[in-house]
C-alpha positions as a printed NumPy array, in Angstrom:
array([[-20.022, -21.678,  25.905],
       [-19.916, -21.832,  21.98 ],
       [-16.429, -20.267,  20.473],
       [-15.928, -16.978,  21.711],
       [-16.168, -14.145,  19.1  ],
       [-14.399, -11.185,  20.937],
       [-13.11 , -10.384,  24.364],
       [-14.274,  -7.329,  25.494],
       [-11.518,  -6.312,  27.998],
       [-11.596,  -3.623,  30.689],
       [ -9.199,  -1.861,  32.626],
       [-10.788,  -1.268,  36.284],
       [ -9.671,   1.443,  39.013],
       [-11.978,   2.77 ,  41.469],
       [-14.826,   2.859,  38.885],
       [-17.681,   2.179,  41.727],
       [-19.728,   4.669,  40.158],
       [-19.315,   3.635,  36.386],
       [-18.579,   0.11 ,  36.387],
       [-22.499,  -1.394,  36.696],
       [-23.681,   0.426,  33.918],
       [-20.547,  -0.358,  31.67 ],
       [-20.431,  -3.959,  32.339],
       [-24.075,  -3.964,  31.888],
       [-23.564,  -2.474,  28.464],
       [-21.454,  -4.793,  27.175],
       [-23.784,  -7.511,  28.564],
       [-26.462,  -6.342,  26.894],
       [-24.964,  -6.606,  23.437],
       [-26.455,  -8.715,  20.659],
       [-23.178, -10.379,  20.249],
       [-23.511, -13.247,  22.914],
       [-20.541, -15.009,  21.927],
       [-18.374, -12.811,  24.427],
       [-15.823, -13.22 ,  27.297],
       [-15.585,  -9.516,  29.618],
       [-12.124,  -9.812,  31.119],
       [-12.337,  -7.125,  33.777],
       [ -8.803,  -6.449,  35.323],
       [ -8.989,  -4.627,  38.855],
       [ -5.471,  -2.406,  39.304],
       [ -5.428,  -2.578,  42.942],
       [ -8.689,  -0.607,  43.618],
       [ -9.212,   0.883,  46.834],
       [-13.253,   0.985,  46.702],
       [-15.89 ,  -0.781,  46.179],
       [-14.913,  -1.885,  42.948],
       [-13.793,  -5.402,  43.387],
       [-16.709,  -6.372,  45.703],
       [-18.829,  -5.333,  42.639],
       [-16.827,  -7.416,  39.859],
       [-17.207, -10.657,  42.259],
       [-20.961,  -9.744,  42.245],
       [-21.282,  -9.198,  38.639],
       [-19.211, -12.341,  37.968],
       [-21.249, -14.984,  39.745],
       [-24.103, -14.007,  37.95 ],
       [-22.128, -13.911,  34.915],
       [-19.915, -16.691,  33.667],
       [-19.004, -14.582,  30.476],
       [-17.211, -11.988,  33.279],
       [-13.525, -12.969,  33.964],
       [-11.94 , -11.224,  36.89 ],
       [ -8.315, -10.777,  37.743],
       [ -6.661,  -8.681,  39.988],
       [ -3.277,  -6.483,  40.212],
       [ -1.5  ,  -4.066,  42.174],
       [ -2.088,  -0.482,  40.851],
       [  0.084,  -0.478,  37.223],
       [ -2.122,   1.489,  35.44 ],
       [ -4.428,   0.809,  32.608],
       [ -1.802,  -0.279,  30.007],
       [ -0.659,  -3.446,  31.88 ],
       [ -4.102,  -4.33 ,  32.933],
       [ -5.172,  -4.141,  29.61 ],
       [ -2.3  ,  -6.671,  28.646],
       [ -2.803,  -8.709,  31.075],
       [ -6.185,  -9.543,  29.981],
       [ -5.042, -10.111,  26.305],
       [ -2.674, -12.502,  27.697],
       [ -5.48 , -14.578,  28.411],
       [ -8.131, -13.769,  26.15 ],
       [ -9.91 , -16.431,  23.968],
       [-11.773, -14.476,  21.647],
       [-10.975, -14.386,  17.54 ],
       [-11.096, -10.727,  18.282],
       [-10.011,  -8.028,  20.966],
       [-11.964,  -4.987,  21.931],
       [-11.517,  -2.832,  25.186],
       [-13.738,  -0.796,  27.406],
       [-12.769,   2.18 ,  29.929],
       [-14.706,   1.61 ,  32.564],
       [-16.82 ,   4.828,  32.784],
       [-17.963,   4.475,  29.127],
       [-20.967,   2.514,  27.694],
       [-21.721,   1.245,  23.865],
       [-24.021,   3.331,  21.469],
       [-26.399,   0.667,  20.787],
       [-26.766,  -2.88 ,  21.645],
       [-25.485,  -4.311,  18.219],
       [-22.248,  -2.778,  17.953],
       [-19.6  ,  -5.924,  18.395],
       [-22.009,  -7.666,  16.105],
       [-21.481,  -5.261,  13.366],
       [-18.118,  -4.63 ,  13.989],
       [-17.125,  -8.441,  14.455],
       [-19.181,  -9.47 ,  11.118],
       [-17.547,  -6.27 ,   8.728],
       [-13.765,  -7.727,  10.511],
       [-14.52 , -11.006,   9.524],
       [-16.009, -10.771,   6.211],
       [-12.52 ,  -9.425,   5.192],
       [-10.378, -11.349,   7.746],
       [ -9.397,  -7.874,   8.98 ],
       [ -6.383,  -7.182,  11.557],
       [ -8.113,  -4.248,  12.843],
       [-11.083,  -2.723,  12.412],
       [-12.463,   1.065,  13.824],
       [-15.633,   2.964,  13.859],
       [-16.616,   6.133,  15.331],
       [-17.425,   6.995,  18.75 ],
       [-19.159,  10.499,  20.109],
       [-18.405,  12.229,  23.322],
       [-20.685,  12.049,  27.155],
       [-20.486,  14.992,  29.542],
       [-20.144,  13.365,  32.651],
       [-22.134,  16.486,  33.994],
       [-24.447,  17.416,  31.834],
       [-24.788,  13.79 ,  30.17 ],
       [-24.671,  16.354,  26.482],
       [-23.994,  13.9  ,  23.29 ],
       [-21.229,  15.515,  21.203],
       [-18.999,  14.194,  18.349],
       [-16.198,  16.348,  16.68 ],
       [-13.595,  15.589,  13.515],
       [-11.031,  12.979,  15.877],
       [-13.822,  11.57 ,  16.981],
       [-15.769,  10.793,  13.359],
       [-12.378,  10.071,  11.5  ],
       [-13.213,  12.805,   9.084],
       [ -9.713,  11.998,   7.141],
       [-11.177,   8.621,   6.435],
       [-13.479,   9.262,   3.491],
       [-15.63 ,   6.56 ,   1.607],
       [-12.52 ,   5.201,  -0.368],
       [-10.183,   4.677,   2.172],
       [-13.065,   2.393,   4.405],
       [-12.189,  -0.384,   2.09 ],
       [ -9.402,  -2.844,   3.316],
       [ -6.235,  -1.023,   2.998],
       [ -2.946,  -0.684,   4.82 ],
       [ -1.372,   2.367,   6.355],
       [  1.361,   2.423,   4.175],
       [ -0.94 ,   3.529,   1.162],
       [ -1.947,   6.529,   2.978],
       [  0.129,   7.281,   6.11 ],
       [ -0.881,  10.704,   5.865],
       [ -4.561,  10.264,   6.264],
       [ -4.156,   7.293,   8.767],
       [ -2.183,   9.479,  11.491],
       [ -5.334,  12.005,  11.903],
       [ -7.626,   8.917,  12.818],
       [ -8.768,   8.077,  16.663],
       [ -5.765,   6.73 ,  18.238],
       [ -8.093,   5.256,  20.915],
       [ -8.498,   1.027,  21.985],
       [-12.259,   1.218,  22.374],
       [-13.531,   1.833,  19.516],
       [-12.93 ,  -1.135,  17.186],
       [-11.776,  -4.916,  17.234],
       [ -8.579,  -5.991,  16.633],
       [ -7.718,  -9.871,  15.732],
       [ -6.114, -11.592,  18.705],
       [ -3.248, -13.858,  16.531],
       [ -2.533, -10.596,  15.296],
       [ -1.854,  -9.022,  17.847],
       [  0.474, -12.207,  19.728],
       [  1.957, -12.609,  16.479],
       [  3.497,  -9.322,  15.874],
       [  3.688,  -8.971,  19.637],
       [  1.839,  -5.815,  19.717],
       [  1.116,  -4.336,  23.594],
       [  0.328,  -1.326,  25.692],
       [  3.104,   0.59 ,  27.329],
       [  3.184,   0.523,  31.207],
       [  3.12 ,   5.005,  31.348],
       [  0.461,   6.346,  34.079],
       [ -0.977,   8.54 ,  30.524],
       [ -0.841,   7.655,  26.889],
       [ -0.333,   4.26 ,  27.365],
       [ -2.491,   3.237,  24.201],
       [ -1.217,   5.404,  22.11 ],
       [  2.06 ,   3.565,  20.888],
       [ -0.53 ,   0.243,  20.85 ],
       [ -2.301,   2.188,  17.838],
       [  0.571,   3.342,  16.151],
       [  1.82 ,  -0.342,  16.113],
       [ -1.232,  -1.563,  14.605],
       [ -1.358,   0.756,  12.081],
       [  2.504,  -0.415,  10.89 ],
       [  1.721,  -3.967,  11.294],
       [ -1.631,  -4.423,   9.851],
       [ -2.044,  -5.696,   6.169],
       [ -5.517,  -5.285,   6.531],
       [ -7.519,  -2.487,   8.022],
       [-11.253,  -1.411,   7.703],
       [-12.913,   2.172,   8.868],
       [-16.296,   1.952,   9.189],
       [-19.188,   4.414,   9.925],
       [-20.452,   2.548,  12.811],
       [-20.718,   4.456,  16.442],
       [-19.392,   2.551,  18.559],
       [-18.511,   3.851,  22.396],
       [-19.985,   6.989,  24.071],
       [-16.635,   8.471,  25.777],
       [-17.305,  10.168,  29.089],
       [-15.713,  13.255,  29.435],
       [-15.743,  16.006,  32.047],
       [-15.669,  13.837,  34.845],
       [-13.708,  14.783,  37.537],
       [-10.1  ,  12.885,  38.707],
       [-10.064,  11.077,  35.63 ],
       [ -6.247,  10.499,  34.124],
       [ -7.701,  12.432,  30.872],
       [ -8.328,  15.656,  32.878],
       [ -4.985,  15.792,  34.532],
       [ -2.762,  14.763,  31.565],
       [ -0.993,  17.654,  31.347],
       [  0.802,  16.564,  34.917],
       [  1.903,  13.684,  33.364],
       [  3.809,  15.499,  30.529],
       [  6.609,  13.158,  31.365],
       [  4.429,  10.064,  29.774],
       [  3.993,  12.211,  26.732],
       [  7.654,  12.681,  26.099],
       [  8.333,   9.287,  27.265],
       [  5.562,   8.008,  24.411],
       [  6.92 ,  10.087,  21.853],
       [  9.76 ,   7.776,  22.081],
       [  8.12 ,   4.47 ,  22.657],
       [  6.919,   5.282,  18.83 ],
       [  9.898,   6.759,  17.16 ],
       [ 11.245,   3.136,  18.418],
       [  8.646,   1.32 ,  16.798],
       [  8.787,   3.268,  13.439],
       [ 13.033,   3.509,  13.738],
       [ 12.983,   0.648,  10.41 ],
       [ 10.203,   1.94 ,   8.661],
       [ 10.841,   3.991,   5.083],
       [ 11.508,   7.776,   5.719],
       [  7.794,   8.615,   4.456],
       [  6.217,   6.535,   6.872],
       [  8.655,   7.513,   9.817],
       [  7.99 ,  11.644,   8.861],
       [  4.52 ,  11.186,   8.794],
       [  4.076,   9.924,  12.196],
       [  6.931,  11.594,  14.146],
       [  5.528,  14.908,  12.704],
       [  2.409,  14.131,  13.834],
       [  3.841,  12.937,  17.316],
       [  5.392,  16.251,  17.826],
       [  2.753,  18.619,  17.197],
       [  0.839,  15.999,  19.915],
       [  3.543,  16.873,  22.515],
       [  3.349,  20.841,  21.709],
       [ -0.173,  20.82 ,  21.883],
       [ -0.283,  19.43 ,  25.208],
       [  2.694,  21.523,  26.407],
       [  0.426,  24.29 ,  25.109],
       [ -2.597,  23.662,  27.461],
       [ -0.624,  23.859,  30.147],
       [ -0.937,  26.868,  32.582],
       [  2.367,  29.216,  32.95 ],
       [  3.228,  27.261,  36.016],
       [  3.335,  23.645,  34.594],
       [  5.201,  25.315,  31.29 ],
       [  7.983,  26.476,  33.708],
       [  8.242,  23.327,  35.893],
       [  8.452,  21.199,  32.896],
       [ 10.414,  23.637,  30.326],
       [ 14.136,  22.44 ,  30.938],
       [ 13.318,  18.628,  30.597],
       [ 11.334,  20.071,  27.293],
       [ 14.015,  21.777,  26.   ],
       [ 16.466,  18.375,  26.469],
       [ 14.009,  16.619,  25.279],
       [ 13.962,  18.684,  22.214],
       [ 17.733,  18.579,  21.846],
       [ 17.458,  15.113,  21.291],
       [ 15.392,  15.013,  18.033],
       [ 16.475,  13.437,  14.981],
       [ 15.561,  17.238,  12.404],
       [ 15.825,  15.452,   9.56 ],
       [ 13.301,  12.946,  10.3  ],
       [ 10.435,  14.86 ,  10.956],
       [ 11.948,  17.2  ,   8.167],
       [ 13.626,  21.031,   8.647],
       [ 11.191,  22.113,   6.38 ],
       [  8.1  ,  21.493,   8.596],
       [  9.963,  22.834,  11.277],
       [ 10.429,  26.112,  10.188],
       [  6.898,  26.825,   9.393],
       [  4.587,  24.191,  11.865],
       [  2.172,  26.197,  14.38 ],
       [  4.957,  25.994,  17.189],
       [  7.79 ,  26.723,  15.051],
       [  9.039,  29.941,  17.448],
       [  8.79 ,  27.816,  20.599],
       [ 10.472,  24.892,  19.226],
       [ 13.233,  27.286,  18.009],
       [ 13.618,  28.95 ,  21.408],
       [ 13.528,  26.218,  23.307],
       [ 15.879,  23.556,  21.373],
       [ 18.182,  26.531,  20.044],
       [ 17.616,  29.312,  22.257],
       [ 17.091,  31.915,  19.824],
       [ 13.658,  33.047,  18.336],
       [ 12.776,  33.303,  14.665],
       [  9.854,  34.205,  12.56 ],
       [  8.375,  31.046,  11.066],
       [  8.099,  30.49 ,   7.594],
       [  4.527,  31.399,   6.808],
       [  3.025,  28.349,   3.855],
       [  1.069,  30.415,   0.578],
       [ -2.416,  29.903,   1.132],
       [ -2.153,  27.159,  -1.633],
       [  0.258,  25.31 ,   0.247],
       [ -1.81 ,  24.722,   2.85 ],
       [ -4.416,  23.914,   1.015],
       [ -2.961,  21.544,  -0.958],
       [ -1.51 ,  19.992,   2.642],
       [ -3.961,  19.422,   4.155],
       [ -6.313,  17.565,   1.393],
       [ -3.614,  15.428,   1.523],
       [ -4.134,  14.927,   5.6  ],
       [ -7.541,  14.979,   5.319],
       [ -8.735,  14.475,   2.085],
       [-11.03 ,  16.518,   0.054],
       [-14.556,  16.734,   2.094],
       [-12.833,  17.977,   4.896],
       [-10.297,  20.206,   3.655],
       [-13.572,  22.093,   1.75 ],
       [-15.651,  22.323,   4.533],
       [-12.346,  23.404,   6.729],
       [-12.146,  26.529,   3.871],
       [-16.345,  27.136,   3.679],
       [-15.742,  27.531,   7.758],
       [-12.68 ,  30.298,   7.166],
       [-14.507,  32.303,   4.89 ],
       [-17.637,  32.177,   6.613],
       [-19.634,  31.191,   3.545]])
């Protein structure tokens, strides 16, 4: 095989009824200069029958094999032994936009000897099989200056609001070993930290416009659907990251922890009454042990949850500080830049 480009690695548990049609996506790609490290966690169907198939008719496919660990550790495991200038990942229900994508992607990354590189992705109902895309998925904060090569220190603000997800961009494998960058070993959220350290360890990052992955959603059993049991993960997550950004400047540190903590509130707040009460005194401790003046007083008295955080850290309830509507304005151009932020206000007053 001629040098291998990127390794395409992908996390595999009981995926009988996705896996053909994602392996055969990433088969299919332009981009021939590939390795597919698939990593079984310990499934109990069909799944590794399938992979031994697919493999044998594939020398490209690597397949290893683990007790059930979850997709984090399977992931690193097949970085530990991937060959490929770059690293991408695949979930094992999803399937590329079009057949080019690594090629784009891999060309754009190194043109600019990039350390990371991420495009867009849009959404597949597992049900309906409806094509959707929405702002998180787009990385609407990223406008047409910030797609050059830049760093996240420039614009932490901005950076924090982009896809937090593995799939949907390369990212250079010395990198990665060099600045020993991995997945956490939680059930849930165990990429999220991975992204975060990327973004404070890359010198060099490109956005690009490219759609890369169509993300199944809707499908029934998957971890996505049932995050909100695993609250645990997101607390535990919350401080994988505040350990990673513990020696960073105060700006960079209050722009992610703030945005870490409105991620744990908004999760708490899709919860039903029942999984609020069952999880609402480890909340509460968990809220006792946050550092105020790094995410900042200020934005605690007048962020969406500000009344729950009060009652549930300090027990008492106040009336949160409500921002002009200049404030906000001004805020969140800042978050988002300007396109967004208009068409966010066009939206409001229903022009």
């Amino acid at each position: 095989m001629d040098k291998i480009k990127v390794s395409v690695i992908i996390p595999v548990y009981n995926a009988e009824e996705t896996l053909q049609r994602c392996v055969s996506s990433v088969q299919s790609q332009t981009l021939k200069e590939i390795e597919i490290i698939c990593v079984d966690d310990g499934s109990s169907d069909s799944s590794a029958k399938l992979l031994n198939t697919l493999s044998h008719k594939d020398r490209r496919i690597i397949v290893l094999r683990q007790e059930n660990q979850y997709a984090g550790v399977a992931r690193n495991k097949g970085i530990s032994i991937a060959r490929g200038s770059y690293i991408t990942f695949m979930d094992s229900d999803d399937i590329y936009c079009s057949a080019n994508v690594l090629q784009k992607l891999y060309n754009k990354a190194r043109a600019k000897n990039a350390d990371m590189i991420k495009g867009r992705f849009r959404y597949i109902d597992y049900q309906t099989q409806e094509v959707s895309e929405d702002n998180f998925s787009q990385n609407s904060s990223i406008g047409p200056v910030l797609r050059r090569n830049l760093n996240f220190s420039r614009y932490p603000l901005r950076f924090v609001h982009t896809a937090d997800v593995p799939w949907n961009g390369l990212y250079r494998r010395k990198f990665l070993l060099e600045n020993d960058i991995k997945f956490n070993n939680l059930i849930c959220v165990n990429d999220h930290s991975f992204y975060i350290h990327c973004l404070l360890k890359s010198e060099k990052i490109l956005f690009t416009r490219t759609q890369t992955v169509l993300y199944t959603i809707n499908r029934a059993g998957s971890l996505v659907a049932n995050k909100p049991i695993y609250f645990t993960s997101q607390l535990q997550s919350y401080n994988i990251v505040e350990n990673l950004c513990h020696d960073e400047p105060l700006s960079i540190r209050r722009a992610v922890m703030r945005q870490e903590l409105i991620g744990v509130f908004s999760l708490y707040r899709k919860m039903d009454s029942i999984l609020q009460e069952k999880f609402r005194t480890q909340f509460a401790d968990f809220l006792c042990g946050i550092d105020e003046n790094v995410v900042g007083k200020d934005f605690l008295n007048y962020f969406e949850w500000a009344e729950q955080y009060s009652m549930l850290r300090h027990g008492i309830c106040v009336n949160p500080i409500r921002r002009p509507a200049v404030r906000k304005f001004l805020d969140c151009m800042q978050e988002h830049g300007v396109s967004y932020t208009c068409r966010l206000l066009i939206k409001k007053l229903k022009f």
